[in-house]
Structures are given as structure tokens and as C-alpha cells.
C-alpha positions as CSV (number, residue, x, y, z in Angstrom):
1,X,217.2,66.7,3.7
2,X,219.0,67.2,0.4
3,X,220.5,70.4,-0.6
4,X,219.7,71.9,-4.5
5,X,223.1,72.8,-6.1
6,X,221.8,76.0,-8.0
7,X,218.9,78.2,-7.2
8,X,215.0,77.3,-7.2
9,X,214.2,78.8,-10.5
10,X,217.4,77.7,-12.6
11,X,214.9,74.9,-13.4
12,X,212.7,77.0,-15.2
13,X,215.6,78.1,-17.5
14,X,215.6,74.1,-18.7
15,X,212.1,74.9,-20.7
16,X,212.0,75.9,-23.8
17,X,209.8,78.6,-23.5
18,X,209.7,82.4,-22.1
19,X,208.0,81.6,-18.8
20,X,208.7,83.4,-15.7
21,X,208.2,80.1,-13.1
22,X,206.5,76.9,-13.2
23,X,204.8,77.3,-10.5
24,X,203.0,80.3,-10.6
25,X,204.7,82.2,-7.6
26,X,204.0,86.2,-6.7
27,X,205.5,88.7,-8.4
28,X,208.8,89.0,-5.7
29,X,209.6,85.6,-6.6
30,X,210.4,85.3,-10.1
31,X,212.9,85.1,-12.3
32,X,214.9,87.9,-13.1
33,X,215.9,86.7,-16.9
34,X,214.9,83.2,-19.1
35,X,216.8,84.2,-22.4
36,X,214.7,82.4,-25.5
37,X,215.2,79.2,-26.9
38,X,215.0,77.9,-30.2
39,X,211.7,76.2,-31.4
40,X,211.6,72.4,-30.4
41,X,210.8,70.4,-34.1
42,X,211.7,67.3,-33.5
43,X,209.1,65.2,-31.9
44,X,211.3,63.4,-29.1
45,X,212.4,67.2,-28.0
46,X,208.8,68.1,-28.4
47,X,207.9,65.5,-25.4
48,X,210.7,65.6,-23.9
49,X,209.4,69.3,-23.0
50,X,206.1,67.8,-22.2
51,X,207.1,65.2,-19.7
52,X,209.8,67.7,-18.3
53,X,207.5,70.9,-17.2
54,X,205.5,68.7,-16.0
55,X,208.3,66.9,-14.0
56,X,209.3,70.3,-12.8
57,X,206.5,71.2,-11.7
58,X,206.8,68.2,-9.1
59,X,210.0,69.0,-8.0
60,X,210.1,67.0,-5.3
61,X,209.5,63.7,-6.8
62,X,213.0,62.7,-8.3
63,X,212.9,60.7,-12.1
64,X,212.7,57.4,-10.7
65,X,209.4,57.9,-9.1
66,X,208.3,60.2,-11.6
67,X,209.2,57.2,-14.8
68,X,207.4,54.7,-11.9
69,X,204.2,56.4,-11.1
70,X,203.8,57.2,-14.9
71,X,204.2,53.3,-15.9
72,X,201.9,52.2,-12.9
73,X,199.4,54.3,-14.5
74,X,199.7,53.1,-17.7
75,X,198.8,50.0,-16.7
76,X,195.2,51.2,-15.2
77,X,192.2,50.7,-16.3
78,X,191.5,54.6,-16.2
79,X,192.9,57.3,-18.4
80,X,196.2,57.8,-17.9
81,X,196.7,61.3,-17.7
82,X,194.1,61.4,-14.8
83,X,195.5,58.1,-13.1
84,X,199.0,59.5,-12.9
85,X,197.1,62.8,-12.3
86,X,195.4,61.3,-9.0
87,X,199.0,59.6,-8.1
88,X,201.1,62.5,-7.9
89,X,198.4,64.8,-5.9
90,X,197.6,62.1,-3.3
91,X,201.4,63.2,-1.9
92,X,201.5,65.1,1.1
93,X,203.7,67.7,-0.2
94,X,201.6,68.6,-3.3
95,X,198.6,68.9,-0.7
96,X,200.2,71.4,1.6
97,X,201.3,73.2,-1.6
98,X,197.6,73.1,-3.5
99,X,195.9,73.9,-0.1
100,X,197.8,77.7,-0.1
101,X,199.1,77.3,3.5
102,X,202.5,77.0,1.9
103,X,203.6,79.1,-0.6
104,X,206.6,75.9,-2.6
105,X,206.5,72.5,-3.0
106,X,210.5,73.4,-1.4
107,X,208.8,74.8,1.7
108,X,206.7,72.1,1.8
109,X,208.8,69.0,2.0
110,X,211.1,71.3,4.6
111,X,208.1,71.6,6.6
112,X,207.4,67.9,6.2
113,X,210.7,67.1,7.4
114,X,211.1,69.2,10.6
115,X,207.9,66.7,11.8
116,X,205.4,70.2,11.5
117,X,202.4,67.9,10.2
118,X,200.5,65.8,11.6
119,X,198.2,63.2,9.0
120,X,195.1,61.7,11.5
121,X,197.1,63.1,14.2
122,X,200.6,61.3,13.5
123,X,203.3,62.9,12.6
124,X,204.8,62.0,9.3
125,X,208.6,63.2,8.0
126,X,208.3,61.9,4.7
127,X,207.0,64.3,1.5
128,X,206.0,61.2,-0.8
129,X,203.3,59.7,2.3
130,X,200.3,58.9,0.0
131,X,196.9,60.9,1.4
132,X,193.6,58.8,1.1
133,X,190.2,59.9,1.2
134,X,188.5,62.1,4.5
135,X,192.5,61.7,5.9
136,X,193.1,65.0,8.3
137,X,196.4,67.2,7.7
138,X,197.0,69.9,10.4
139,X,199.9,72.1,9.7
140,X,201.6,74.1,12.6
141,X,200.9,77.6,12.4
142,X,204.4,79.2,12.8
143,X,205.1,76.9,9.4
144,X,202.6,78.6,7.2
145,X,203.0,81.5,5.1
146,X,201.1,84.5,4.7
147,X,197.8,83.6,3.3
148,X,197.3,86.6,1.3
149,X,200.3,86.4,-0.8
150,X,199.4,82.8,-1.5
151,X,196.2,83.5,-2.8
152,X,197.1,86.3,-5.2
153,X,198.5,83.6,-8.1
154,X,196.4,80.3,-6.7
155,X,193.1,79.0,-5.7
156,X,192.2,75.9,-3.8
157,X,191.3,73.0,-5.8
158,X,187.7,71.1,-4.9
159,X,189.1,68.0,-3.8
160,X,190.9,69.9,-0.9
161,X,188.8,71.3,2.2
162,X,191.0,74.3,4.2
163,X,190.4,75.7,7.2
164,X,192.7,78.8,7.4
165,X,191.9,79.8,11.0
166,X,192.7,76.3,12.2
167,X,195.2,75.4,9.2
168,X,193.3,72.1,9.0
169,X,193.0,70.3,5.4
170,X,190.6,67.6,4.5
171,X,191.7,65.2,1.4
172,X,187.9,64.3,0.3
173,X,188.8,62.6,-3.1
174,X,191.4,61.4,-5.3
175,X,191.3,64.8,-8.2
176,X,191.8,64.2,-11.9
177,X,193.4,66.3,-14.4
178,X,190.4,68.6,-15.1
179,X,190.2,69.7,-11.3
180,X,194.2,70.3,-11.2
181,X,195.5,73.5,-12.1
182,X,199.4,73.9,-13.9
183,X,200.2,77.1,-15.2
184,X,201.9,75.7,-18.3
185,X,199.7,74.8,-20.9
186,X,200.5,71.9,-23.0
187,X,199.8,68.7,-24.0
188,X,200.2,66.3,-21.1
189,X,198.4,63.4,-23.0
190,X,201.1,62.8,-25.1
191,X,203.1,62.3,-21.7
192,X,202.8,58.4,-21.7
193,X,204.8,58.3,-25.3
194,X,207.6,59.4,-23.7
195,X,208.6,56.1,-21.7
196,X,207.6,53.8,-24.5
């Protein structure tokens, strides 16, 4: 498992705007201080802030992937916001995340890793294992997190189905960027310009 070499939220200090966290974390979990930047004019640093709070918000996929999965969907047939869209949230990670049993996508590939998931009742270890349609996550129950903390800044998307007495999720279909929440508002069409 890799180690981060500065805290979880010295990421958010990379954005150019005033935002507390990226992902939208109680009130005991954010930052203490993001000091103000200057306002972005240039149009490369103006999607350059784009494509990286959206990066960040995927922490767990590192720039290769990220630069990969954007250029596969490109090439599809379907818009590509909501191809790359579907992509990214078909990971096993983002799942357990958007399902509310776990409260970061860190705790989430942690939990991945120590073998506390089982997909169609195998055990997978890695974070980036892509989920398809009516596939079967159960998470062990010492793993999760307090519900009721989760909830308070969340909500489960509609392509998820979570059974919180059994911490069961059901992947029913591959979402799109309508059905996804972030809680940083911006542009994310103008995400495929960046890589051109």
C-alpha cells in the first residue's frame, strides 16, 4: 500500500479556490486554513483547475490512469464527460465511497487492500477492479464507519443499491454525470481539451 507524504487535505490547498475539502467530509474533518489564490485568467490554468479538482476528487487513481481513461473515452461513441463519468465510478473504491459505508476514497482502498470485500463472493485486493452490472459487494462490518456521520454531507446515488443492516451493495448500472454528485462545481466538459 503506498504511503501519502503530506496530509489528506494538503491536496485541497492545490485548488485555486476557498474550499474547505473536495470531498465533502463532516464538519471534524476539514481543513483548518486554505489561504486564497489569485484568479486563474489564462485559459490553460483555467483547465488545468478543471481537470485537477476533478482529479482530486479521485484520489486514488494516479495521472496515468486518470490521462488513459480520459483518452479511452474520447474515443466513444457517447459523450465524453458521461463515458469517462461511467469509467471512473465502475471502480470498486469509488463504490464503497458513493455507497456511504465508508466515509474516504483513503479508507476505502485501505479496506480493499486488507482483503475486507468480497465482489460475487471473491475477495479482491485491488481498488481499480472494474464493477459491472447486478455484481454483489459485501463489506465486513468491523470495516465500516458510522453510518450516521456519513450521511450528514452525502446521499447514495441511484445506480447503487445499499443494504446497511447487511452492508451489502448492488452495482445495477453503469451512472452518468447527471446521477454523480461532486461538490465542486465547474465545468467538467471542457475536461477533454486538456489532453489535446
Amino acid at each position: 500500500m503506498t504511503k501519502r507524504s503530506t496530509t489528506k487535505y494538503h491536496i485541497c490547498k492545490k485548488l485555486c479556490n476557498n474550499y474547505n475539502n473536495v470531498w465533502g467530509l463532516p464538519k471534524g474533518n476539514t481543513l483548518k486554513a486554505v489561504k486564497n489564490k489569485k484568479k486563474i485568467r489564462k485559459s490553460y490554468k483555467k483547465l488545468l483547475t478543471i481537470k485537477q479538482s476533478l482529479k482530486l476528487f479521485y484520489c486514488n487513481i494516479p495521472e496515468k490512469g486518470f490521462k488513459r481513461l480520459l483518452k479511452k473515452s474520447v474515443k466513444s461513441p457517447l459523450t465524453t464527460l458521461d463515458r469517462f463519468v461511467s469509467f471512473v465510478e465502475c471502480r470498486l473504491d469509488i463504490v464503497l465511497f458513493r455507497s456511504c459505508l465508508i466515509s474516504s476514497l483513503y479508507k476505502a482502498r485501505q479496506v480493499i487492500n486488507h482483503g475486507a470485500v468480497l465482489v460475487n463472493g471473491k475477495q479482491f485486493k485491488n481498488a481499480g477492479t472494474k464493477l459491472h452490472k447486478a455484481d454483489f459487494i459485501e463489506c465486513n462490518n468491523n470495516r465500516v464507519d458510522s453510518i450516521a456521520n456519513v450521511f450528514i454531507s452525502r446521499f447514495v446515488p441511484p445506480h447503487l443499491e445499499v443494504d446497511y443492516k447487511t452492508f451489502c451493495i448492488v452495482f445495477l448500472w453503469d451512472p452518468n454525470y447527471k446521477s454523480v454528485h461532486y461538490h465542486i462545481k465547474s465545468d467538467y466538459k471542457l475536461i477533454q481539451r486538456f489532453y489535446k
